[in-house]
Structure formats: C-alpha cells, structure tokens
C-alpha positions, -999 to +999 in steps of 0.1 A: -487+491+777-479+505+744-448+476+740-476+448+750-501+460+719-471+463+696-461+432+705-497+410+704-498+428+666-469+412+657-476+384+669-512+380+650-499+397+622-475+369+617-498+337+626-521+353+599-494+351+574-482+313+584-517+303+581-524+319+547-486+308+536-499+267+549-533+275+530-518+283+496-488+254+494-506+224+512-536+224+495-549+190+481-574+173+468-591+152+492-614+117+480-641+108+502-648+069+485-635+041+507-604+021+496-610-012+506-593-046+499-595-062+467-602-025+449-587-020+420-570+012+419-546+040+402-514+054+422-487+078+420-457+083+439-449+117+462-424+128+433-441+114+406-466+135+384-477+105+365-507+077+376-494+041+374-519+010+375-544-003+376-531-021+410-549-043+432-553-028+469-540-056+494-545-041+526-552-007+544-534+008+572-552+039+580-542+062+558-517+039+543-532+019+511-505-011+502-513-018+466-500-049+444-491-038+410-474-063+392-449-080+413-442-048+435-461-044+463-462+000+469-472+020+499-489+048+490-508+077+511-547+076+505-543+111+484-521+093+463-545+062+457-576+072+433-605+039+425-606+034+390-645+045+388-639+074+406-609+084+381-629+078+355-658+099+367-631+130+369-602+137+346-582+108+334-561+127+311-533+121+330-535+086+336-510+061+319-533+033+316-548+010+287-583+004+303-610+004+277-631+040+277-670+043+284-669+060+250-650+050+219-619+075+211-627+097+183-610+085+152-581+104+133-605+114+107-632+125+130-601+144+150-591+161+117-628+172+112-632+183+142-597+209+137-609+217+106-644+233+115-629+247+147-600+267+125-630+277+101-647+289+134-616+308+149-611+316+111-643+334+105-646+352+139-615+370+132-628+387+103-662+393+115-649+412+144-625+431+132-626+464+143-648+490+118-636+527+123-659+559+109-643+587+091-656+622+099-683+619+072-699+589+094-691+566+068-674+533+076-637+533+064-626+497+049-589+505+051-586+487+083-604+454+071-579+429+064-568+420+027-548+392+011-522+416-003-518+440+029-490+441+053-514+436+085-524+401+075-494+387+091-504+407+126-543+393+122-530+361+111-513+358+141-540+365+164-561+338+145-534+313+147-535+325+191-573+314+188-571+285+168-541+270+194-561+278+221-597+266+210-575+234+198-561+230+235-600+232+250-608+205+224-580+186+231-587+186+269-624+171+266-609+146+254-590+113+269-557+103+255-561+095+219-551+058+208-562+051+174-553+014+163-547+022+128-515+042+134-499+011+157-473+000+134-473-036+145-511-039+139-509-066+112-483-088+133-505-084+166-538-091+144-514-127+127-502-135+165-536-140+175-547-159+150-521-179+155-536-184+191-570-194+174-556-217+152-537-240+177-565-241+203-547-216+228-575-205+248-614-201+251-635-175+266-655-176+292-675-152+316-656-135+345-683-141+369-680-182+364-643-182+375-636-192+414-622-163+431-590-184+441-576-182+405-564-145+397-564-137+363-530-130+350-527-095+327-508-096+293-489-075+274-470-074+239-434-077+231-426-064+200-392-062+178-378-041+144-350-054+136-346-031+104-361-060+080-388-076+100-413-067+125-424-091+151-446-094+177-455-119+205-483-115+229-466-128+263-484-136+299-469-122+328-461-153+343-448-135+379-482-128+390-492-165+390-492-184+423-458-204+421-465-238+421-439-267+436-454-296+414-444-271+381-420-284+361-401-255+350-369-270+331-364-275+297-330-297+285-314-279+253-288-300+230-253-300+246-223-281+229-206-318+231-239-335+213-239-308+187-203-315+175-206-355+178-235-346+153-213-326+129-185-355+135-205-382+125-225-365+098-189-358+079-178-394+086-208-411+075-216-389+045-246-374+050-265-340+045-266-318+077-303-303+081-317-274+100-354-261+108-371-239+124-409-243+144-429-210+142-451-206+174-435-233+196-447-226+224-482-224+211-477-261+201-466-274+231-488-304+252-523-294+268-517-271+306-522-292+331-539-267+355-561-239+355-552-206+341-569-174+329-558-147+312-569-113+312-574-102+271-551-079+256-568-046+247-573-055+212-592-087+222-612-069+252-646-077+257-668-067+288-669-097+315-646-119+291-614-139+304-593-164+284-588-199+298-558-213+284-556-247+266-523-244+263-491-229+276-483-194+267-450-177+262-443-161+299-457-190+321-427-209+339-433-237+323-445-233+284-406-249+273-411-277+295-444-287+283-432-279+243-403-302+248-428-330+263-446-327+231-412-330+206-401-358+230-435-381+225-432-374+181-400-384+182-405-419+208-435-426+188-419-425+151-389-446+165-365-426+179-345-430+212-337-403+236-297-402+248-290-410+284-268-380+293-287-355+270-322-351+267-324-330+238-302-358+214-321-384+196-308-409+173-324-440+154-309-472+145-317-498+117-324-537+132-312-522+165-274-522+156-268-499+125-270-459+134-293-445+105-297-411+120-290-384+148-310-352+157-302-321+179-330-299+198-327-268+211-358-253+220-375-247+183-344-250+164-338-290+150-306-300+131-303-331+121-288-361+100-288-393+087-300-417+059-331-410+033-355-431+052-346-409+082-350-378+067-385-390+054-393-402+089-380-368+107-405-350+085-438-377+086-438-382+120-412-364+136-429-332+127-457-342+118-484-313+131-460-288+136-456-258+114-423-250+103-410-217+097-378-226+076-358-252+064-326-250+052-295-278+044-261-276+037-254-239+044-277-220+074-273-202+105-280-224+135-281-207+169-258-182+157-230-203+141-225-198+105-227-240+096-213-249+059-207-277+043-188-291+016-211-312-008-181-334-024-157-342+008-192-336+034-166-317+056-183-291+076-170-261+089-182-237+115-175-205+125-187-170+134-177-142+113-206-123+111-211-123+152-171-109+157-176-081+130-206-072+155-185-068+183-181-032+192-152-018+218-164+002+251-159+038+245-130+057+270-115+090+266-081+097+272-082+108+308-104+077+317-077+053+303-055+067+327-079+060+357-070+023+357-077+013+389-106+034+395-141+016+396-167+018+370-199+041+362-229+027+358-227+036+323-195+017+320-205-013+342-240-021+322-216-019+288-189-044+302-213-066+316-226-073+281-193-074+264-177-099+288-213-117+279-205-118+241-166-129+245-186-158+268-205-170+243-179-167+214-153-189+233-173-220+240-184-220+206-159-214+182-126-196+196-114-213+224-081-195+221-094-163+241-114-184+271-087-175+297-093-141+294-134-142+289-130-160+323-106-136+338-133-109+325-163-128+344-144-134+376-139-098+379-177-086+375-184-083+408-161-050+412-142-042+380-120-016+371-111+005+342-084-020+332-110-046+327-129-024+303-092-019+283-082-055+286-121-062+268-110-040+244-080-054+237-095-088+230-122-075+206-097-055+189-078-086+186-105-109+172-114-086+146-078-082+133-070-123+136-076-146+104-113-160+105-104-197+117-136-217+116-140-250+137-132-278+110-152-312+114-137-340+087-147-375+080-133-400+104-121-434+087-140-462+095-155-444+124-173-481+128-141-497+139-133-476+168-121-440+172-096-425+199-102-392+224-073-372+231-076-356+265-049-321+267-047-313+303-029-284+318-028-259+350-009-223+362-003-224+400-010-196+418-015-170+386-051-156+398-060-132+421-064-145+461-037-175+451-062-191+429-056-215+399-065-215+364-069-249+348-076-257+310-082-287+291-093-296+256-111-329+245-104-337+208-122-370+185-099-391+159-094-418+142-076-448+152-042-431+135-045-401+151-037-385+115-081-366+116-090-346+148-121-329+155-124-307+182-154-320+210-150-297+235-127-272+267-125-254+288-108-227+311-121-223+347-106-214+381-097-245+403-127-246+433-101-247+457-070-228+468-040-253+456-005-259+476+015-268+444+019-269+407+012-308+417-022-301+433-035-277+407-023-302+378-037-334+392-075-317+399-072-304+360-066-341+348-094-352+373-117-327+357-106-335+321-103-372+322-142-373+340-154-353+309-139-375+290-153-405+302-186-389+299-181-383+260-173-419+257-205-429+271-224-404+246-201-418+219-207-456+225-248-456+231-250-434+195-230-455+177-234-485+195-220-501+229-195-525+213-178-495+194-140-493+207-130-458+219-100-451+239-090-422+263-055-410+260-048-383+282-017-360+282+002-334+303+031-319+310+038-327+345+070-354+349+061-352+384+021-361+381+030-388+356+052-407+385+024-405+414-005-417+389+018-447+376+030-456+411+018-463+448+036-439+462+015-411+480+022-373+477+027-353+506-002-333+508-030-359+524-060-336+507-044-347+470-045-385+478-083-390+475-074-373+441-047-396+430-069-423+444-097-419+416-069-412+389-050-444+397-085-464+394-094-447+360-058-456+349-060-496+372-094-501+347-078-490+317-102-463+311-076-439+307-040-441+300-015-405+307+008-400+283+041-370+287+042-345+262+065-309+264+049-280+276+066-260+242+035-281+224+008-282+249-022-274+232-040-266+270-013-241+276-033-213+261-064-219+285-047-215+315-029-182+310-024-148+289+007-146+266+013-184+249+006-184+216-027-203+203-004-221+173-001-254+192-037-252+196-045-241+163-024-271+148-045-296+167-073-294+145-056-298+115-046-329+092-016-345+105 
C-alpha cells in the first residue's frame, strides 16, 4: 500500500543518514604493526591531543596495550598506542618527545636562510604577476603596477605578507620540532655538570648490546634552577624506575639540632673560631656503587647503541647520600677522628685521649666545625683531603639557613634568622572569605597553607621557640583545615615580622672543664586540644656550675600520645619526656668532652602535686600513671635527676603548651643572670 512504501522510505532514508552521520564522526586512523611486549612506544590519552613517551609496552590485552612509562603503568586503546619506528616513518610533529632525529635539525641560521629566500620567492611572484591591463590603443597601461609611493602597496603588501605566512607554514610543517642547542640557556652549566661527571670517574660507556637483559637502563633528565643571580643545573637519574633492592642502604644520618648547638656552646667556651664549608658535587664524590647500574645518556651525551655504567652514585638513586656519607665517615676515622655514639654525623678529636682539641658537624655537604690550629690543619689535610670545596667561610656565614655570627673579642656567637622571616609572605583572603571561618579550604588555599605551616615548622625548632605551640596546632590541623587556620597563619607571620629580631645567643661557659649544669623546664595544659588531647612543652637549657650563663640546647611542643585523665597525668608524661632528653644530652655532653666531666640534671615544674608522688612512695590513683612514676622515681633513686618547684608566673615551658602567655619568662632564660 501507499502507507507501506512511504513508510520503507523513511525508513531507508533515515538508516542512510545514521550511517553517513557514523562515517563522518568515527573515523580514525587505524595501524596495522603489531604491538608486542617489550616495544617501545608513544601514547595519548582519549582527551588528550598530545603523544607522551617513549613507554615500554608491558603486556597486551586484545585491544588493550598496558604501557610503563615512568612509574605509571597506562591503559591505552591500540589507536591510541603508535611504535616509535612507525611514528617516525609518519608525522611526528606532534610528538612531545626528546628522541634523537634520523636527520639533524636545521640550525637557526639555516632556518633564517631558508625564510629569507622563501619571502624573496613570495616577494618576487607578487610583482611578476600582477595583473597588466591594455588601454584601447593595445598598449599596456603601467598605472596598475605597484610603486613605493602609491596608496595600493599596502593592499599588495598585504597579499604578499598572506603568501609569505602561508609558504612559511608548508616549510614549517616538513619540518620536526625545532630544538637548537645554542638557544638553551643553561647550556654552559649542563656542558660544566658533565664534566664534572668525567672528572670524578662517574661512569663509562659501553655498548647496549653487551648489557644482560635483566638490568633496565634507567632514563635521565635535568633539573635546572634561576634563582635571579645564578643558574644551576644538575643532571639527576630517575631512581623510581630501578628495581628496589632490600640489601640498599638508603639512610643518611644528618647533624642533630642538639649536636649543632653543643658545637656553638663549646666553641664560645673554649675560644675558638667557628668554620663553615661547602662540597661542590657531593654526591659525585661519594664511595664506588656497589651494584650494577646503567644509565641511559641525556640527549646532549647520546650516541647510537651507547649506555653509561655508573662508577659511582648519581643524584636520584636511593642511595647516593648513604654511600657520600660512607666516604666523609672513612676521611675523618682515618685522620683521627671519632664518630659520636648517639649521632652519626658529630665527630670530635681529642689530644693524648683526654683533652678535646676539636668538634665537627655534617649535614650532608655542609661541614662546620671547630677547634685548635692543629685541628684546623688536620680538617683540611686529611679530612678533606680529595674533595673539592665550593666555599669556605669563618666567623660570619649562612649555614643551613641560619645567619651564624660571631664576635671575634668575647667569641660569643649568635644565631638567628632575619633574612628567612622577612621572606615570609601571609595567604591572601578577601573579605567575604574571612568571614567563611569554618568553611573548608580550596585547593588553592590548601597547597599555600600546607607550605606556610611548613616554614613556621622549620623557624621554631631553629631559632624561635616562642611560636612552636601554634606551628604544632597548625600541623595537627592539616588533615582538614579551615579558613581560621589560614587567619591564625597569618596572624603568626604578621606577628614575627613586627617582633624585635631576638637571635639565639651562645656565650662562653666558665671552666666548662670542671663541670656544667642542664636545666630541664617542664610543663603541660590538660585537656586544651581538640578530642581532650594534651599539649606538653619543655625546654632543655646548658650552664655553668653558677647558673649565672645559659645557653639554649633544645624544646619542644608536641601533643601528649595518649588521652590524659588529669593535670597530674599530662604533667608527669611531659617530665618523663623532658627528663629522658635530657639524660640523652648528658651522654652526648660527657663522651665529647670526656666521661669524667660532671654534669647535673636539674629538672623543674610547676606541679605541687607531681613533686609529692615523685619524692614519695605513695602511688596515684590512676594505675596507668604508676609505671610512669615508676621510671621518674628511679631517675630521681640514681640521682640522675633531681625536681625542683618553681611558680607557674615564671615557667619558661608555659609558652609551649598554650596560646596567650607571654614569651618574657622564656626570653629571660637566655640571658645573663
């Protein structure tokens, strides 16, 4: 019937447009090479329009290719997933890759030749067919035929200028991605960085095809820094592609924040001239690898079927600090030297076995040190001996970011960090966001507080201990801050720029020889954290027998492990925790200077009630706090220790367990008495 044609038309009529409408959108590309294992290949996301690699292909699932790029292991579709050979037999101008090219690049002056002749070309043709029109006497009318001084040169000029673009474009697309060496602005650092890997015996080249097939060669890359007065640039290993071994030794001890200020201590009390250094290339310098690793060349290095075995751990392997500090250890054992008990990274030499002559610091490739002439000379014959130094400075230098000074009359050294605090910058919030206090973070917002609450970190356990309850109030709260946070950071940075710069002071102990005396400031807030925790606080000071020189050794501010029942509880663990630190400077303090040096513990707090139970056999109520008292009464039993009542009004501590006391007490500490 007429309704059945009309019908079957439709019908065709639309399945011809949903096939033509599939044919023009889901077009692609198909690649009839076989992906296999092992390939090494270019990929790109569904969403992404550029090629990432070169990956390694790690298995096959159909139409599924899992590649290994890196350490991410991708799923891509087999459209997605191109062979490097085949790329490079099509169009790699797309490609975001730094694989070496069949032919060399075409240089910037050959590319400016090149633009030259073809915008003579474009140029030329313009003139040469312009259009010629006759006049009725069939001669040929030149009023049409462009001149310097007429007002169609601008039209003409603009169709050359049409040409030249698009003649320039066809160039430019025969072309691969132009990377000319000569314009890389760290070319002379890259070119010294590598000859820095020649001079210390870093590596050695051998074939590709002579390396087992278990050891994967690990790619390289550059690191590179401007920091407005010097450029630098370090050629690194990725280290994560490497097979992770268990027999690696991966850690690396640094100097202690207690071993650095024992140094300063006895450097002002026995006179002598602080020094600081610097190692260029440390890691370069370090003790032979131990295991088989090759290297894939960087790009300025690449040569066909070439890999670099490596002599010698590389910045970016796990464990290049490890086997650096192995080396500094064995120089400074073998030129007399003797390596601290409780910290790996302080060394100190003595004269006939009893007389301290020197003491020296380590932290990673930055050495302070000081002690008597012969010491000196020894540091730098043998010591260092091998080692090329970058700088070497005395008396006044900037040693992992504290500003050190010292006087040359009195030898009194002071320390601070001025220059890091005027650095400082505030977290930008508008009006309406300050308002928002309880409202979570952006993104934005979070990535900038993160590194604020960082820097307040690393300012109050060097130099300003009176803001480490609130840097630790700050950290606690990182997992889900606020908007408050980010004003309360502000606040504090605010706050440090406006104080008085008050450097950490480090004076000359009186016959430090004869014994010295650590004052031990305990203190705790019940209940004042979030979820019923406890802040506790203490601060470990160094003086003479008198009492009349301190010198600040070290604190801290840190919330109590456990949920406390009562001021008691919290206040006993905080003297537990102080008095043990304590006991551990003392140990430091008697193998420098020598085991039959007198130095006492004298702890205080503010806590009538704490005083009682650690003087007498009486138990407290809570069972959990007698193992506590227990090891308190022992320290005290052995006369390790003795605790000593002072008022809370001049509690140093006070500060580092809660917001609002004022840091006088604890600034008066570390002045003369």
């Amino acid at each position: 019937s007429a309704i059945y044609r009309a019908q079957k038309k439709i019908m065709e009529s639309e399945a011809s447009e949903m096939i033509r409408r599939a044919i023009r959108s889901k077009t692609r590309e198909v690649y009839t090479d076989e992906i296999q294992s092992g390939d090494m290949v270019y990929y790109k996301r569904n969403d992404d329009k550029r090629w990432r690699g070169p990956g390694t292909v790690i298995g096959v699932d159909k139409k599924v290719v899992v590649v290994r790029h890196g350490g991410y292991i991708v799923r891509c579709h087999r459209i997605h997933v191109v062979n490097v050979n085949e790329l490079y037999s099509k169009d790699v101008s797309e490609v975001s890759g730094t694989d070496p090219p069949d032919e060399p690049n075409p240089t910037v002056e050959e590319f400016y030749n090149a633009t030259q002749m073809l915008k003579n070309d474009v140029l030329l043709n313009a003139f040469d067919n312009a259009p010629a029109e006759e006049d009725d006497n069939n001669t040929v009318s030149t009023d049409n035929i462009p001149q310097s001084n007429e007002t169609n040169v601008e039209e003409s000029m603009s169709t050359k200028e049409q040409k030249f673009c698009k003649a320039k474009s066809k160039y430019e697309k025969k072309k691969v991605s132009i990377e000319v060496l000569n314009t890389d602005p760290y070319k002379s650092q890259k070119t010294d960085e590598i000859e820095k890997w020649k001079q210390n015996n870093v590596y050695e080249e051998v074939e590709a095809h002579e390396v087992d097939d278990q050891f994967v060669p690990i790619s390289t890359r550059w690191v590179t820094n401007d920091n407005g007065h010097k450029k630098k640039a370090r050629l690194v290993a990725r280290g994560f592609e490497e097979i992770p071994l268990d027999s690696t030794e991966r850690v690396s001890p640094t100097c202690r924040k207690e071993s650095l200020r024992l140094l300063f201590t006895v450097a002002a009390s026995m006179k002598w001239p602080i020094h600081s250094l610097d190692i260029t290339s440390a890691f370069l310098q370090g003790k032979p690898i131990e295991r088989l690793v090759y290297l894939t060349p960087p790009k300025e290095c690449y040569k066909p079927g070439i890999l670099w075995k490596l002599n010698k751990c590389v910045y970016g392997l796990s464990d290049a600090a490890k086997m650096w500090y192995r080396n500094v250890k064995d120089h400074s054992e073998q030129a007399g030297l003797k390596k601290c008990l409780y910290d790996d990274a302080l060394f100190f030499s003595r004269v006939d076995k009893e007389d301290l002559a020197g003491i020296m610091t380590v932290h990673v490739d930055d050495f302070i040190y000081a002690g008597t002439k012969g010491f000196e000379s020894n540091i730098h014959k043998d010591v260092l001996h091998g080692f090329e130094i970058k700088s070497q400075e005395a008396s006044r230098f900037t040693y992992l970011g504290l500003e050190v000074e010292q006087d040359p009359i009195s030898y009194e050294i002071t320390v601070g960090q001025s220059d890091y605090i005027s650095a400082l910058k505030t977290i930008g919030l508008s009006s309406n966001r300050r308002s928002q206090k309880t409202h979570a973070l952006t993104h934005e917002e979070y990535v900038q507080y993160r590194s604020g609450v960082g820097q307040l970190i690393w300012l109050s356990v060097q130099t300003r201990p009176d803001i480490s309850f609130d840097a630790c109030q700050l950290s606690n709260n990182l997992k889900d801050p606020n908007v408050s946070d980010i004003m309360l950071h502000n606040k504090i940075v605010k706050k440090l720029k406006t104080d008085e710069d008050a450097p950490l002071t480090f004076r000359e102990l009186p016959n430090i020889k004869n014994g010295v005396r650590l004052l031990t400031y305990s203190d705790a807030s019940f209940g004042n954290l979030s979820n019923n925790g406890s802040q506790c606080g203490y601060l470990i000071l160094i003086s003479d027998k008198d009492g009349r020189v301190k010198n600040p050794v070290c604190w801290k501010s840190v919330k109590l492990d456990r949920v406390c029942y009562s001021t008691l509880a919290a206040e006993s663990l905080a003297l537990l925790k102080a008095a043990d630190h304590t006991i551990f400077i003392q140990q430091t303090l008697q193998q420098i200077l020598g085991d039959s040096l007198n130095v006492t513990i004298d702890c205080f707090i503010d806590n009538k009630g704490l005083l009682e139970l650690v003087q007498k056999t009486k138990d407290p109520i809570e069972k959990r706090l007698i193992v506590t008292m227990a090891s308190l009464r022992e320290m005290v039993e052995k006369g390790e220790i003795t605790v000593n009542f002072m008022p809370s009004r001049t509690m140093p501590a006070d500060v580092l367990t809660k917001r609002g006391p004022s840091s006088q007490s604890l600034r008066m500490c570390f002045e003369r008495d």
